[in-house]
C-alpha positions, 0 to 999 in steps of 0.5 A, a space after each residue: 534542274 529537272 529534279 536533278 542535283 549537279 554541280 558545274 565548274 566552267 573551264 578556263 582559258 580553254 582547258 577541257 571540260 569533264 562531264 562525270 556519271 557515276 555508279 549504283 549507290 553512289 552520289 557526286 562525291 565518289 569522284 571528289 578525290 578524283 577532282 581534287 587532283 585535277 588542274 583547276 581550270 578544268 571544267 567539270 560537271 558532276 550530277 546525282 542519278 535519279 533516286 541517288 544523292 540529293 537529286 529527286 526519285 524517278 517518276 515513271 519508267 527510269 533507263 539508261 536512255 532516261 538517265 542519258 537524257 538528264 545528262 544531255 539536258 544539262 549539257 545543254 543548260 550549261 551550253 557545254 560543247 566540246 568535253 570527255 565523258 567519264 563513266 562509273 560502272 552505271 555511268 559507264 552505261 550512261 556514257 557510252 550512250 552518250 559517245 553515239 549521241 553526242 559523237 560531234 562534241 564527246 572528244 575522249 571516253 573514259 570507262 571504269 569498272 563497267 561493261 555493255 552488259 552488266 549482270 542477268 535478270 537472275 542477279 539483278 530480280 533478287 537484289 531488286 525484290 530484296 531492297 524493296 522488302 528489306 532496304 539496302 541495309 540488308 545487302 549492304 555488307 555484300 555491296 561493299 565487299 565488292 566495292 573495295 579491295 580486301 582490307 579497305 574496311 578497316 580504313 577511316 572513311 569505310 563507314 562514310 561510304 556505308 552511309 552513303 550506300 545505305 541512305 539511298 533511297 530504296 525506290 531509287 537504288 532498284 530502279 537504276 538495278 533494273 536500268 542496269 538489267 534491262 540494259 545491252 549495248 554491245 552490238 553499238 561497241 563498234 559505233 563508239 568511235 573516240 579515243 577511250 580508255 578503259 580501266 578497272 580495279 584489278 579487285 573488282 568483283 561487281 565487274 570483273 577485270 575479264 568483264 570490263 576487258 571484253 568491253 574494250 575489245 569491242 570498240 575500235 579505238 580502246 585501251 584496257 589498263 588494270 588499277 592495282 589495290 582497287 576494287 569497284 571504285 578505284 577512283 576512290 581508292 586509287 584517286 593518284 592513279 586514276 588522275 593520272 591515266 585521265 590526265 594522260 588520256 585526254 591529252 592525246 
């Protein structure tokens, strides 16, 4: 719809609904482990951001409020009305936008391995200037360090996730680092008002445990809880865990 790529499974006999954003460089399939785990009644919603997966390269100017729109546009195809948001890093962004916007139906939050502010003009500019000179190939290695905790290269499906990376487009990776760089909603913390867990892989260093911490601080009804052995994706590394803090969240 609208150019992007989503998948929905409705909800059965009144179970809840999940609405999934996910992270740079990433597609739909970062939470795959993550769903797997979940009951199958379970109404899910997953997309590709602007210029990631198979959804369609921005246009003009791409934000969080941009990207937030297309989330609240499918919201409204599907006609979904109570759900949790579930935040990967850039979609963590996305969801806390979406947790004042749709503060009647957003029942719980989850944020992983995100912040309110993530980085400065001084780290985000060169990894712009960089992809579009050189392609994502050429900091690709620095990404995945970052993504994963240490040793996670040597497992079978580490070069699956290199492929991932390394065939987003360009164009669409730097917009959303720009997004992400132009981007501060800290003062708004205190307006988020659902229950809201926050997580982050103990490993990871695109945002720091201190990081994501500070972000859960800022909103009132927030718990912080570190995931072991994981990195920036501990959806992925961690899926049994990450499940189970969700499963445990939403049930409150």
């Amino acid at each position: 719809m609208n150019g992007i790529y989503h998948g929905y499974r409705a909800p059965q006999d009144g179970a809840p609904t999940l609405v999934f954003a996910n992270s740079l460089g990433t597609d739909l399939r970062v939470w795959d482990r993550v769903v797997a785990e979940l009951p199958e009644g379970w109404g899910i919603l997953r997309q590709d951001k602007r210029g990631h997966g198979l959804s369609q390269d921005t246009a003009a100017a791409l934000s969080i409020e941009t990207m937030t729109d297309d989330v609240e546009a499918l919201l409204d195809y599907y006609g979904i009305g109570h759900f949790t948001g579930v935040g990967l890093s850039v979609g963590g962004l996305i969801m806390q936008r979406l947790a004042l916007r749709r503060a009647g139906t957003m029942t719980h939050l989850v944020l992983s391995d995100t912040a309110a502010k993530i980085g400065s003009p001084e780290i985000w500019n060169p990894r712009i200037e960089t992809v579009l000179a050189s392609g994502i190939q050429a900091i690709s290695d620095a990404i995945l360090a970052r993504w994963f905790a240490p040793g996670y290269d040597a497992k079978e499906d580490f070069s699956m996730w290199r492929l991932m990376l390394e065939r987003t487009p360009a164009q669409g990776y730097a917009d959303v680092c720009a997004a992400i760089r132009d981007a501060d909603y800290t003062a708004e913390l205190k307006q988020i008002q659902q229950p809201t867990l926050v997580l982050c892989g103990s490993d990871d260093c695109s945002t720091p445990p201190e990081l994501v911490k500070a972000t859960a601080d800022g909103i009132s009804n927030a718990s912080f809880v570190t995931i072991a052995d994981a990195g920036h994706l501990p959806c992925v590394e961690q899926p049994s865990h990450f499940t189970t803090l969700l499963r445990d969240h939403v049930a409150k």
